[in-house]
Residue frames relative to the residue before (quaternion, step in Angstrom):
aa qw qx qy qz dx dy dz
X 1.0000 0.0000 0.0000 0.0000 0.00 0.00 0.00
X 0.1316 -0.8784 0.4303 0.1613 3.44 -0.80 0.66
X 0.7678 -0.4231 0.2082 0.4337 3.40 -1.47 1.14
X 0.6210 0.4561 -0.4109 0.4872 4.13 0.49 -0.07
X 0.6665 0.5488 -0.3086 0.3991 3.39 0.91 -0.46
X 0.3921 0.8530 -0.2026 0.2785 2.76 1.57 -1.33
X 0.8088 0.3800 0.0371 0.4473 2.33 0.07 -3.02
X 0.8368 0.3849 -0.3251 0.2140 3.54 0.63 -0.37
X 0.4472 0.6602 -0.4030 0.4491 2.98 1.77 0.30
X 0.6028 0.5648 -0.2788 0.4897 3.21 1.39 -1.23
X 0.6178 0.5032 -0.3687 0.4787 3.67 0.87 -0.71
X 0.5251 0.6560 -0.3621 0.4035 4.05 0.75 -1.14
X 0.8446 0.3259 -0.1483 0.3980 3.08 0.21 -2.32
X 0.6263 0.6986 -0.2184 0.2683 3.41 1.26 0.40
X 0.4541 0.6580 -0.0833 0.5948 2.43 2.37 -1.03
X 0.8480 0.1991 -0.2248 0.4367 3.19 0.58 -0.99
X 0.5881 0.5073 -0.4695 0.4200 3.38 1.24 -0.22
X 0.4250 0.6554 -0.3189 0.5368 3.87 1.16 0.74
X 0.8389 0.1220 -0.2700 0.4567 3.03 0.99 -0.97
X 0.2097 0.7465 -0.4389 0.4540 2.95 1.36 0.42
X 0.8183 0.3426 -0.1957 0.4179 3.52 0.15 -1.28
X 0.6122 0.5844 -0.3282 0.4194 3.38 1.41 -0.87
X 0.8096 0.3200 -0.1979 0.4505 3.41 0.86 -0.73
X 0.2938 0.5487 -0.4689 0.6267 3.67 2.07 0.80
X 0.6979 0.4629 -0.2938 0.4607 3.54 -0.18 -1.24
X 0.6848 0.4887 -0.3257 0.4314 3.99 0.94 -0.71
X 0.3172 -0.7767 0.3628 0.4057 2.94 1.32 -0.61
X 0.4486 0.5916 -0.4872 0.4598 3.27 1.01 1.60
X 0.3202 -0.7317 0.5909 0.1137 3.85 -1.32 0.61
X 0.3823 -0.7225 0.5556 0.1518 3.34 -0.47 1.09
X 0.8212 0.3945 -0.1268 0.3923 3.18 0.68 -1.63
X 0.5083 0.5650 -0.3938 0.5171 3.83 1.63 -0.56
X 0.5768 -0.5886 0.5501 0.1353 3.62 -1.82 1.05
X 0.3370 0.6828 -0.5861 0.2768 4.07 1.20 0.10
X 0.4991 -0.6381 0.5415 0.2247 3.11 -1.42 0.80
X 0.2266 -0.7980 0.5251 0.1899 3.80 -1.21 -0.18
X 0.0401 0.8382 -0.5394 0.0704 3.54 -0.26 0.76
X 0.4966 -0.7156 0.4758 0.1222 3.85 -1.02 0.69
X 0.3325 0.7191 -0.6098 -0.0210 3.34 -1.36 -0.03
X 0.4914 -0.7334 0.4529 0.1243 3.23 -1.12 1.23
X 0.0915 -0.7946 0.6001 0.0108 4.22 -0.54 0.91
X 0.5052 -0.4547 0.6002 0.4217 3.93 -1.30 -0.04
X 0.9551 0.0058 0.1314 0.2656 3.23 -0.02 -0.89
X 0.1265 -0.8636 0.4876 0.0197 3.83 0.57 0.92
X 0.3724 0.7670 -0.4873 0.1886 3.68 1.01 0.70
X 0.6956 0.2984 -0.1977 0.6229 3.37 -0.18 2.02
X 0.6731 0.3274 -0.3283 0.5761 3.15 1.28 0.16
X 0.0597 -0.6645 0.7447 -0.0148 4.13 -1.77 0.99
X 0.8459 -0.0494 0.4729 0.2414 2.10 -2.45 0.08
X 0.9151 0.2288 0.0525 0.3279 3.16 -1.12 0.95
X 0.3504 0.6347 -0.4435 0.5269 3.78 1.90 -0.23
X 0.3805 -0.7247 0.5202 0.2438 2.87 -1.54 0.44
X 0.1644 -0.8925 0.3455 0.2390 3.38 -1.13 0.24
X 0.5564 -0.7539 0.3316 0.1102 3.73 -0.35 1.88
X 0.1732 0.6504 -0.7088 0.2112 3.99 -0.31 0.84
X 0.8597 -0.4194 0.0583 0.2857 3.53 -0.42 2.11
X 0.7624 -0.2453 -0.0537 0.5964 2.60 0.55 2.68
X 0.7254 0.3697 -0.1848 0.5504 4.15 0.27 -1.51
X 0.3792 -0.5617 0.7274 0.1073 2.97 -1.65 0.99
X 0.1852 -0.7157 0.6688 -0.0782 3.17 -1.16 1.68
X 0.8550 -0.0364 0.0426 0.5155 3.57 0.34 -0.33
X 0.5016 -0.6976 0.4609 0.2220 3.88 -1.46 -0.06
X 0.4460 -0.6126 0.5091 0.4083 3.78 -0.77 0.13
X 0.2245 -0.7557 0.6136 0.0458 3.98 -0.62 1.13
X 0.8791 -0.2870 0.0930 0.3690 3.67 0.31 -0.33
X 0.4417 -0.7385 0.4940 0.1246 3.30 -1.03 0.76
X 0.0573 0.8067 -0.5671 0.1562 3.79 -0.33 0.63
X 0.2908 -0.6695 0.6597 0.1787 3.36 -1.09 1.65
X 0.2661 -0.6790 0.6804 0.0721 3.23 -1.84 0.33
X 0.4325 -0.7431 0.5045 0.0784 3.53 0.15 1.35
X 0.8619 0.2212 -0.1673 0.4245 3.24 0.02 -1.85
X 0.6332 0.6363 -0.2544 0.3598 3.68 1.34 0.27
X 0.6107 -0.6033 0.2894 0.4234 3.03 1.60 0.43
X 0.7036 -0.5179 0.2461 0.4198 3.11 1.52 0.64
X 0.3645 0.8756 -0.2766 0.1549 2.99 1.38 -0.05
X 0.2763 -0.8722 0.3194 0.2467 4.07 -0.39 -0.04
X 0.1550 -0.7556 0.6132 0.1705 3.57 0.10 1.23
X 0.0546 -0.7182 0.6937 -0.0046 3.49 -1.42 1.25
X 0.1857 -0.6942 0.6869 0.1084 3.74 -0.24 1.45
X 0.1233 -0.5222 0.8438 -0.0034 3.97 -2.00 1.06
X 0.2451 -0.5898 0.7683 0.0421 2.60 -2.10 0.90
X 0.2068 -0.6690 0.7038 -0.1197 2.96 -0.83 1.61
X 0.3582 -0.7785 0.4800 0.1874 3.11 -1.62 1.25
X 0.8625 -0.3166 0.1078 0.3798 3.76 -1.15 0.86
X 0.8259 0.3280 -0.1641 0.4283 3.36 0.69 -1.49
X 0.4545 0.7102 -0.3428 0.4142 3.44 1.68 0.03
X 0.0133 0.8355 -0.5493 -0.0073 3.41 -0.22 1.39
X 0.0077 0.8793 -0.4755 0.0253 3.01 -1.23 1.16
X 0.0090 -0.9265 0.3694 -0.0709 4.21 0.04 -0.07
X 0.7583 -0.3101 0.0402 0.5721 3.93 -0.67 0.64
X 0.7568 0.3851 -0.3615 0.3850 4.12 0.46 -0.56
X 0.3798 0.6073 -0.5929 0.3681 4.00 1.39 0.12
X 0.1871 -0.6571 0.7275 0.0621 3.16 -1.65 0.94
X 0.0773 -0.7200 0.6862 0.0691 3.57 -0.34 0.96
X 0.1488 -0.6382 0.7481 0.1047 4.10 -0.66 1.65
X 0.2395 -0.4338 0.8477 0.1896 3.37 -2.12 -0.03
X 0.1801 0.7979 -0.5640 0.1131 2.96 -1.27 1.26
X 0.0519 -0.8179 0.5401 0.1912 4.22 0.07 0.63
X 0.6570 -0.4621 0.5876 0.0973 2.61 -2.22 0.26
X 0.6247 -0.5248 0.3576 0.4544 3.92 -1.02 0.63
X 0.7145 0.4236 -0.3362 0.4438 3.46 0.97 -0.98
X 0.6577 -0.5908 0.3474 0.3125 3.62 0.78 0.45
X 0.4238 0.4532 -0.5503 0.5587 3.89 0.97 0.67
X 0.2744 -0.6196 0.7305 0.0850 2.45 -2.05 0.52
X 0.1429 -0.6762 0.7093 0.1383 3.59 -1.51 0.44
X 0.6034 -0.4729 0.5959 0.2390 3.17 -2.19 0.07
X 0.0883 0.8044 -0.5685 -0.1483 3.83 -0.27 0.06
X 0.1847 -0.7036 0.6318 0.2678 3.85 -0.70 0.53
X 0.0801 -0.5209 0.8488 -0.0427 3.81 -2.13 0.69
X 0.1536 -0.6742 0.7215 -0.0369 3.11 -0.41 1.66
X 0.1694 -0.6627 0.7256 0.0754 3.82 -1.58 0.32
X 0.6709 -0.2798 0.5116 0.4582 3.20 -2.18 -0.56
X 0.2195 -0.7652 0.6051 -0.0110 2.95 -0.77 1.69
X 0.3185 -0.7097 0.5697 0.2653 4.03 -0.98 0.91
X 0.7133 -0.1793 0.1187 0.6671 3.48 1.68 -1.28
X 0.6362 -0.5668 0.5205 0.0551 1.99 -2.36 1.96
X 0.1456 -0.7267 0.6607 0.1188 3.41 -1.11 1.34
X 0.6440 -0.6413 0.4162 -0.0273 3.23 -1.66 1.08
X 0.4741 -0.6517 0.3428 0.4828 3.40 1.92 -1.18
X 0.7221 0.1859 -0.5183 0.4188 2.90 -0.62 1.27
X 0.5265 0.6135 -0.4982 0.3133 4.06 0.58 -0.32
X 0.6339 -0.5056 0.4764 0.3400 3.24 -1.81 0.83
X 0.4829 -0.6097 0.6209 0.0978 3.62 -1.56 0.65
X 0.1819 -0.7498 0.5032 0.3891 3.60 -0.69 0.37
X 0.6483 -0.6596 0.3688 0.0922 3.28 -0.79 1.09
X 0.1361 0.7749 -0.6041 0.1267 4.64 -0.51 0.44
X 0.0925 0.7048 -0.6975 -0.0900 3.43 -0.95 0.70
X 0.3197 -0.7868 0.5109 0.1331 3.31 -1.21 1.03
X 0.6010 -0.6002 0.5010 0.1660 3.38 -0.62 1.17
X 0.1972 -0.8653 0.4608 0.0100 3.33 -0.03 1.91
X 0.5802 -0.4162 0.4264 0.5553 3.78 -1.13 -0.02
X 0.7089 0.6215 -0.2207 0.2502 3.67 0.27 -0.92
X 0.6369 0.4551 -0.1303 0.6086 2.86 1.51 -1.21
X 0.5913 0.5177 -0.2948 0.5435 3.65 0.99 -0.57
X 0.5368 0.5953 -0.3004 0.5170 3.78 1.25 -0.54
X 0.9417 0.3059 -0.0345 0.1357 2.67 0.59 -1.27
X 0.2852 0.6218 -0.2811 0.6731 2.58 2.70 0.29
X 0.5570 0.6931 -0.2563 0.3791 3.40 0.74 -0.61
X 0.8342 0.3062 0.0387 0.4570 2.74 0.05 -2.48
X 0.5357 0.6354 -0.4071 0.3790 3.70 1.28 -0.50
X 0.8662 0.2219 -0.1852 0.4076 3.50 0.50 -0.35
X 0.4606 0.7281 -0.3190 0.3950 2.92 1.31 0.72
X 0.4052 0.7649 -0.1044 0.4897 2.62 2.48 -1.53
X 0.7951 0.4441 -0.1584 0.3814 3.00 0.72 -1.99
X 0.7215 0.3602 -0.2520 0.5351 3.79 0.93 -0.59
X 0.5801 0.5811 -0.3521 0.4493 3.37 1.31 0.73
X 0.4886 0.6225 -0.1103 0.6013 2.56 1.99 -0.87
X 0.7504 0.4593 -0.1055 0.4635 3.62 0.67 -0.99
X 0.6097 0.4500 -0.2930 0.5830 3.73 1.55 -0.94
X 0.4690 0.5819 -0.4672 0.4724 3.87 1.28 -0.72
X 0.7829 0.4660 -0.2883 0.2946 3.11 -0.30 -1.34
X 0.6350 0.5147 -0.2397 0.5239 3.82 1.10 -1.43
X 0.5994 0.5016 -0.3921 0.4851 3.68 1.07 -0.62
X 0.5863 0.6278 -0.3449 0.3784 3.81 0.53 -1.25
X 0.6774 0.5021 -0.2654 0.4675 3.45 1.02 -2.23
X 0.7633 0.4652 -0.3473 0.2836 3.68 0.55 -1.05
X 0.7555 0.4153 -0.3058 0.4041 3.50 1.29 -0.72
X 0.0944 -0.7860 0.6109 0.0018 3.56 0.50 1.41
X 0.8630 -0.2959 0.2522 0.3226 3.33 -1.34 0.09
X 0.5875 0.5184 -0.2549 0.5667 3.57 0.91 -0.96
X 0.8867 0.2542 -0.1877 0.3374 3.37 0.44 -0.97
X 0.4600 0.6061 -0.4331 0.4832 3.18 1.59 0.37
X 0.4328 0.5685 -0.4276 0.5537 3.85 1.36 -0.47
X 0.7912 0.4410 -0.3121 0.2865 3.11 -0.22 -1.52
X 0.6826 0.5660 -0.2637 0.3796 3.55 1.23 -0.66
X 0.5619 0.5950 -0.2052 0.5369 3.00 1.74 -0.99
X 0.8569 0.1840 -0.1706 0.4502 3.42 0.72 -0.57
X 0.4877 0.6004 -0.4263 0.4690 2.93 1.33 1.55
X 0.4006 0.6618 -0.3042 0.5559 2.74 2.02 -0.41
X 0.8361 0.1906 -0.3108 0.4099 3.50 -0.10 -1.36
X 0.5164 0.6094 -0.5469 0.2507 3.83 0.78 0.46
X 0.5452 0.5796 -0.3131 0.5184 2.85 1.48 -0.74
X 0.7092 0.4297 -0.3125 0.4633 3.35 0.42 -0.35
X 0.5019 0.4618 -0.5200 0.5142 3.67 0.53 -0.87
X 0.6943 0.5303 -0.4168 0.2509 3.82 0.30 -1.43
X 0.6599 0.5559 -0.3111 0.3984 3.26 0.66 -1.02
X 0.5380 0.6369 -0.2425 0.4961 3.46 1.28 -0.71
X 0.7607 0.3139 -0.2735 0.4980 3.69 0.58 -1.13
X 0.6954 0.5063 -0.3508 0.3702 3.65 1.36 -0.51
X 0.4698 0.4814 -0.4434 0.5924 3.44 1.47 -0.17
X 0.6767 0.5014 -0.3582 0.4030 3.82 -0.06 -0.78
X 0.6560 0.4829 -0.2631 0.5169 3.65 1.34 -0.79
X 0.4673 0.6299 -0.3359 0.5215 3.42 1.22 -0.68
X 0.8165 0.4087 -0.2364 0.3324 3.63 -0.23 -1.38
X 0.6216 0.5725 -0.2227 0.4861 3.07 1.48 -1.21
X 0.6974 0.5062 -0.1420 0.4871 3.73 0.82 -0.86
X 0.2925 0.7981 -0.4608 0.2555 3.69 1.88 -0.62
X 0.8789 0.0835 -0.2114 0.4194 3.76 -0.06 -1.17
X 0.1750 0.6504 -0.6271 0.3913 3.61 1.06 1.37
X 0.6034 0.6976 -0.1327 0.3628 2.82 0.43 -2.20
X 0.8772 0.1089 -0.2372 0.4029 3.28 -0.41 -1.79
X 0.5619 0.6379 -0.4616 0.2535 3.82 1.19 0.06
X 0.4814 0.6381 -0.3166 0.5107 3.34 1.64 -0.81
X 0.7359 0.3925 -0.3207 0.4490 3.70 0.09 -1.20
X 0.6861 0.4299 -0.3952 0.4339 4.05 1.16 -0.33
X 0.5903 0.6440 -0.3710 0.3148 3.12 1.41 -0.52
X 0.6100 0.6062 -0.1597 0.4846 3.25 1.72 -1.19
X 0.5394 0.4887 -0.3979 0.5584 3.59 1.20 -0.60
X 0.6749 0.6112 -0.2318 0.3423 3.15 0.55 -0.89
X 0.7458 0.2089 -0.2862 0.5642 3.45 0.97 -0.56
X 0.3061 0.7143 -0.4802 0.4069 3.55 1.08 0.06
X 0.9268 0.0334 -0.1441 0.3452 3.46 0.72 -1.14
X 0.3705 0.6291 -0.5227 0.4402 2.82 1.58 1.08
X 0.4067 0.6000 -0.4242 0.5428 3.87 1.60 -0.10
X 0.7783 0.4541 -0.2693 0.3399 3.29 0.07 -1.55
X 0.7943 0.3299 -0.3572 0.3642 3.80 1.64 -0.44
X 0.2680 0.7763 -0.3394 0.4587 3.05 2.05 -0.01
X 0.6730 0.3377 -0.2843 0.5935 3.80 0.64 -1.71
X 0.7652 0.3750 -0.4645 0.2410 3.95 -0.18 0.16
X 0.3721 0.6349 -0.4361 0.5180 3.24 1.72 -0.11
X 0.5725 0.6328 -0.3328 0.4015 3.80 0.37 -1.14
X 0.6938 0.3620 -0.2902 0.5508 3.08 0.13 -2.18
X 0.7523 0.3742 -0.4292 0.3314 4.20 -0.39 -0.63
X 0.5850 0.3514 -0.5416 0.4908 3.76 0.73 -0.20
X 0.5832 0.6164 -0.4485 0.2807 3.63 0.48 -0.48
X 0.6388 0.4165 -0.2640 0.5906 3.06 0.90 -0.93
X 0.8574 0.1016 -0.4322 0.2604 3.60 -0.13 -0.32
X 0.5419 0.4756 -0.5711 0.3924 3.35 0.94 0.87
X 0.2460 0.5037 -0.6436 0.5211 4.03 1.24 0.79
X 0.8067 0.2960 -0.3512 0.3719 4.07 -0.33 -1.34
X 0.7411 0.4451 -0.3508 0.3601 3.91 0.52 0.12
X 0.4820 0.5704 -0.3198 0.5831 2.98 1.63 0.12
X 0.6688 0.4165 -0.2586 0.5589 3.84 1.04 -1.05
X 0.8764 0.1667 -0.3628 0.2692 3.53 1.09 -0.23
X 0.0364 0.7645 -0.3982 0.5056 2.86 1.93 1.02
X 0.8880 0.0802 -0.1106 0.4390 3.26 -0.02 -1.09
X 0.5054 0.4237 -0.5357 0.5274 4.01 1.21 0.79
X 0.5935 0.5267 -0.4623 0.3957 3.78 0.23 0.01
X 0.4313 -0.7200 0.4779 0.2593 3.37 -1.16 1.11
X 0.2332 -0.7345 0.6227 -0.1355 3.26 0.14 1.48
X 0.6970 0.5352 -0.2783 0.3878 4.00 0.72 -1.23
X 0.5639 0.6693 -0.1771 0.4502 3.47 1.22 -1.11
X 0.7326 0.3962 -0.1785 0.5240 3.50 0.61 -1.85
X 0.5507 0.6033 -0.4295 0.3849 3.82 0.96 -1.21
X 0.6229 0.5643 -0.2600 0.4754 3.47 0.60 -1.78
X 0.5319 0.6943 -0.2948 0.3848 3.74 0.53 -1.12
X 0.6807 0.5566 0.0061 0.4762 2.78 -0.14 -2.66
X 0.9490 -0.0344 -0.1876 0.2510 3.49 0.07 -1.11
X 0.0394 -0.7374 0.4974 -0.4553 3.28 1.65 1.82
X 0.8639 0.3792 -0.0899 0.3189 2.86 0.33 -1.91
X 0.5973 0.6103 -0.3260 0.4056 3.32 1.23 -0.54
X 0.6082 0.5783 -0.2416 0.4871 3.35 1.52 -1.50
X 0.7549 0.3514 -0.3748 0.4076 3.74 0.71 -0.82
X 0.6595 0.4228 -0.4426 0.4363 3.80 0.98 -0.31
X 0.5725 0.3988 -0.5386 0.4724 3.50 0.82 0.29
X 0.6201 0.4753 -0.4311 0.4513 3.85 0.39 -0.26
X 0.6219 0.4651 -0.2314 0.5860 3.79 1.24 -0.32
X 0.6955 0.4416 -0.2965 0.4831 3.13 1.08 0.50
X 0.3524 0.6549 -0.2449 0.6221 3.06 1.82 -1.01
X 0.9140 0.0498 -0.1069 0.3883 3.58 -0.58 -0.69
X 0.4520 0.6641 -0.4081 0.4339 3.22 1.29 0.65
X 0.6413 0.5335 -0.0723 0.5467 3.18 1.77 -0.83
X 0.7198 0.3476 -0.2296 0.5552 3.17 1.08 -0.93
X 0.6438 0.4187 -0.3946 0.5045 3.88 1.34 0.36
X 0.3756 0.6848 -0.4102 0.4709 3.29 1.65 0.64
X 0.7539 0.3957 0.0390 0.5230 2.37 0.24 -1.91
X 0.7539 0.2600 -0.4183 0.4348 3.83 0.15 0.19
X 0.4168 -0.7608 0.4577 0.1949 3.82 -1.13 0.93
X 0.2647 0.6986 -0.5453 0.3802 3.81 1.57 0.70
X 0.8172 0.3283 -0.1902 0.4339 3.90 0.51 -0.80
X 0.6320 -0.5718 0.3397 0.3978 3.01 -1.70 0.99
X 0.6363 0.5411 -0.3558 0.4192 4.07 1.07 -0.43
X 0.6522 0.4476 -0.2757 0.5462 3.71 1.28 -0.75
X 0.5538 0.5061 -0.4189 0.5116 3.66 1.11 -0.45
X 0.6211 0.5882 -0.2938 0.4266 3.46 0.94 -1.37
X 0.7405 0.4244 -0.2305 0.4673 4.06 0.60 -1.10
X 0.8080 0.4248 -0.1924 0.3602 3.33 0.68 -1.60
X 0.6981 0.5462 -0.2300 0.4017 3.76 1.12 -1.47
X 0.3576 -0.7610 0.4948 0.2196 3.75 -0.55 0.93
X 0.4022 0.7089 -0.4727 0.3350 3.80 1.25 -0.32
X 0.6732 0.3906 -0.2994 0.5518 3.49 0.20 -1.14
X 0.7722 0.3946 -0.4049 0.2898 3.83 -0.19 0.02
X 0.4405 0.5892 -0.2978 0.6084 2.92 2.14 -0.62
X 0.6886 0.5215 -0.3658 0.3465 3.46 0.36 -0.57
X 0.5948 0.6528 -0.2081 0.4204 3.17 1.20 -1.69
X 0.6905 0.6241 -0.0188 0.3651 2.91 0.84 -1.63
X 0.6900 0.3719 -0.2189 0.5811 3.71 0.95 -1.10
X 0.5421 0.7152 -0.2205 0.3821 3.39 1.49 -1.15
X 0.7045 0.4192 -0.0580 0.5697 3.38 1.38 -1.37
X 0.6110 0.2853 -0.4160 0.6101 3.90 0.93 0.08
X 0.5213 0.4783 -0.5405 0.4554 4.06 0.45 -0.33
X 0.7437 0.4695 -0.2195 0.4222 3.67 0.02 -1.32
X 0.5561 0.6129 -0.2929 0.4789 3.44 1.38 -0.60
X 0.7999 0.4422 -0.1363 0.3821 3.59 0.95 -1.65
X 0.4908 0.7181 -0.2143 0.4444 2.99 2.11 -0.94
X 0.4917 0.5681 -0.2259 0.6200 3.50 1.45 -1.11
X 0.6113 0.4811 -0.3754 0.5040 3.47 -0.35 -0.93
X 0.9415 0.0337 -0.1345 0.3072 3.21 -0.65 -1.38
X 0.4333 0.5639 -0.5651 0.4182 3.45 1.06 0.42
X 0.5517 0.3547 -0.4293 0.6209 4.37 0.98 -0.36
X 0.7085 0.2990 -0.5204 0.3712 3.96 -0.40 0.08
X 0.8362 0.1200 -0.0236 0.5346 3.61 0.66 -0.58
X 0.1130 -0.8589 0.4996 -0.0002 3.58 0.39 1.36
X 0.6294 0.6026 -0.2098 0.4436 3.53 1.51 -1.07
X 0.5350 0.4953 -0.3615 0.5812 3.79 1.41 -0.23
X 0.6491 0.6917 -0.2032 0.2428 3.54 0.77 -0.03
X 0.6650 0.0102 0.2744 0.6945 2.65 0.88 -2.57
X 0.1155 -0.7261 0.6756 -0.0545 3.27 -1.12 1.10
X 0.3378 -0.8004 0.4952 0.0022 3.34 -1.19 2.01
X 0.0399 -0.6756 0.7295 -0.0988 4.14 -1.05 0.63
X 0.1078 -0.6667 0.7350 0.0596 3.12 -1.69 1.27
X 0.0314 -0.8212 0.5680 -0.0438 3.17 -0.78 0.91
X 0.1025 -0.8289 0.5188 -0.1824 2.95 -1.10 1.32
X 0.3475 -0.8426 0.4111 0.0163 3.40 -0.69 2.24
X 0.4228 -0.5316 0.5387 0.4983 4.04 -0.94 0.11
X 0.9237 -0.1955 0.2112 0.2529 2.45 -2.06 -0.33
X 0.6111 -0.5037 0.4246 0.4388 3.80 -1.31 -0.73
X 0.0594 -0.8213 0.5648 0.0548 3.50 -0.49 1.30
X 0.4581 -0.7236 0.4390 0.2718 3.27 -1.13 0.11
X 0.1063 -0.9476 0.2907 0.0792 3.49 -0.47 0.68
X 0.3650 -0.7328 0.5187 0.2465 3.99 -0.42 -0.23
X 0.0200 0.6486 -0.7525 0.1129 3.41 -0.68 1.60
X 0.4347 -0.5253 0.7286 -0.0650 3.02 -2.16 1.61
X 0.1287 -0.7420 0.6408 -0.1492 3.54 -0.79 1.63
X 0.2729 0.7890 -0.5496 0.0296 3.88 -0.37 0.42
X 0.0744 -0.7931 0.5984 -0.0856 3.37 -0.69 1.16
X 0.2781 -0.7753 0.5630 0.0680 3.60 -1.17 1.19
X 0.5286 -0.6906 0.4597 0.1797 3.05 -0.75 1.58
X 0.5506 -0.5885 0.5090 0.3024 3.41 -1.40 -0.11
X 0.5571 0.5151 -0.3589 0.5436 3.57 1.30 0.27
X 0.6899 -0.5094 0.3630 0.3645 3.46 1.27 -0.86
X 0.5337 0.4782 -0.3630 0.5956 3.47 1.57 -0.87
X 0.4814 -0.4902 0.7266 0.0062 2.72 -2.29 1.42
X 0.0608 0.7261 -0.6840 0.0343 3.48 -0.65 1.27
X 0.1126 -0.7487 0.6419 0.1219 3.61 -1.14 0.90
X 0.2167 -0.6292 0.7407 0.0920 3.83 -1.51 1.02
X 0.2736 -0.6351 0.7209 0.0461 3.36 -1.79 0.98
X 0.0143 -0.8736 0.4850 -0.0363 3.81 -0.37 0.84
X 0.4220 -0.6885 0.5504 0.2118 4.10 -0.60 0.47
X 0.0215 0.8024 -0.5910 0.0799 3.30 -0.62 1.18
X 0.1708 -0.7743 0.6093 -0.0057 3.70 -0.43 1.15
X 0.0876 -0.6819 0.7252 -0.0371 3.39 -0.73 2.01
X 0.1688 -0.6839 0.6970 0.1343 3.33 -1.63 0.54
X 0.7609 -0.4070 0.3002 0.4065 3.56 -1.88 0.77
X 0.1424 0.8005 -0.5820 0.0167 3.97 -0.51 0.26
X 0.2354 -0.8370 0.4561 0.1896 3.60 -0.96 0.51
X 0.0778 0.8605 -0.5032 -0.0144 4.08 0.27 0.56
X 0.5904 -0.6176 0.5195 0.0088 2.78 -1.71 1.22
X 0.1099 0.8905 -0.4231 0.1264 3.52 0.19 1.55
X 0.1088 -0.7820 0.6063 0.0954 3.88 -0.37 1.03
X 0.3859 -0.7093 0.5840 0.0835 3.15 -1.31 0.61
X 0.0489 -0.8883 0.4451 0.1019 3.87 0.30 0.64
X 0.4787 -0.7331 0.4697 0.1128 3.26 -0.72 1.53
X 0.0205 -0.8459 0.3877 0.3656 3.22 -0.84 0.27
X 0.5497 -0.6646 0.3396 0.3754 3.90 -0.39 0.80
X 0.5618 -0.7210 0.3735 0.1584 3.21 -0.90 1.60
């Protein structure tokens, strides 16, 4: 064999061991039996060559190629290799779906297939509506009226009003200055207040234990408040109340009625009439006993002898019945007594 032959076998088994690797390195097998099947998306932005493709959690196969479609509205035929034992057919839903970092995979949802496809037929086809993309439908016009309020802000701060800011700034600032400077100056105001406040903090803190002990002992006078027979005495108490009101009741009604010698006594006007006539008679009687005392009382001086001796007779009846008589000596002396004789007025 000669050296031209050589080189061009050697040149062959090179080529293809190249493409061999090129389409290994893609993550595709010439020489492996995996079937291929298609499906067609708007838009594959975020999806290559070589994605993987996901039928519950497990990569089963790889994305093989990508392929605009002009007369389809631009559409995107994406061919997957799927491996032999992977059965699929008219209910496979091949979604497109990405990730926060912005790939995208293939996911398979296999169903109740009517018919089993073999490899090459079209897939039915889902793109799911990523977080990003949903951002970015979002965030796009938001941009724009952010974009637009910038711009109206810029126009408003002309020159004048960029001063005016500027020298609102350093007021604000000078302020902050005089209020630190007031601070420092005020320091042992301050640090007397904040002791003063510790200070009643723990005159609270012994105050709140005084509390907690009246609490408690008005908890034990309440508990013995309510063990004392309190029920007993009430009952008692209000026995007693009912009879002095029933002792009143008829205390009133023996007032107030004119059957007794006390209601006769309160209610009946005779006796005051009586009292009454009784008191001007006794009244005139006065009177004319001081104008004419001698129509009244009549005076006599009388005057006895000497001291005689006398006999007094004592008889006293025994308890058997005998009648015992005593004879006694009685010595009167001379005495003179003063005797009136009271008239009565005609």
């Amino acid at each position: 064999m000669s050296k031209e032959i050589k080189v061009a076998l050697l040149a062959i088994v090179a080529l293809v061991a190249l493409y061999l690797g090129f389409t290994f390195l893609k993550g595709s097998n010439v020489l492996s039996s995996n079937k291929t099947y298609y499906a067609k998306y708007d838009n594959v932005d975020g999806l290559a060559v070589g994605n993987p493709v996901i039928l519950n959690g497990i990569k089963i196969g790889q994305v093989k190629e990508m392929q605009l479609l002009p007369q389809e509205m631009n559409r995107v035929k994406v061919s997957v290799e799927l491996g032999k034992e992977v059965v699929v057919g008219d209910s496979t839903v091949a979604s497109l779906s990405g990730s926060l970092l912005g790939s995208k995979t293939i996911t398979l949802f296999l169903g109740k297939n009517s018919k089993i496809y073999d490899g090459g037929q079209e897939l039915k086809s889902y793109t799911v509506a990523s977080i990003t993309d949903a951002f970015q439908a979002k965030a796009l016009p938001v941009l724009g009226t952010v974009d637009s309020t910038l711009l109206k802000v810029n126009g408003f701060l002309s020159k004048d009003a960029k001063v005016s800011i500027q020298q609102t700034l350093l007021n604000a600032q000078g302020s902050t200055e005089a209020l630190k400077n007031l601070l420092l100056m005020n320091q042992r105001n301050i640090n007397q207040i904040t002791t003063n406040m510790a200070r009643l903090s723990g005159d609270l803190a012994v105050t709140s234990k005084k509390f907690d002990r009246i609490a408690a002992n008005f908890s034990q006078l309440t508990d013995s408040l309510k063990s004392a027979p309190i029920g007993p005495a009430l009952r008692r108490m209000n026995v007693a109340v009912g009879e002095a009101q029933s002792a009143m009741t008829t205390l009133n009604k023996t007032l107030t009625s004119t059957d007794g010698s006390l209601g006769k006594l309160i209610n009946d006007d005779s006796l005051y009439n009586n009292l009454s006539n009784t008191a001007a008679s006794s009244n005139d009687l006065l009177v004319d006993l001081k104008a004419n005392p001698k129509r009244y009382v009549h005076f006599s001086l009388i005057t006895f002898g000497g001291g005689k001796d006398k006999t007094k007779k004592e008889t006293t009846k025994k308890p058997n019945g005998e009648i015992e008589t005593k004879t006694k000596n009685v010595q009167t002396t001379s005495q003179t007594s003063l005797s009136g004789d009271t008239v009565k007025k005609d």
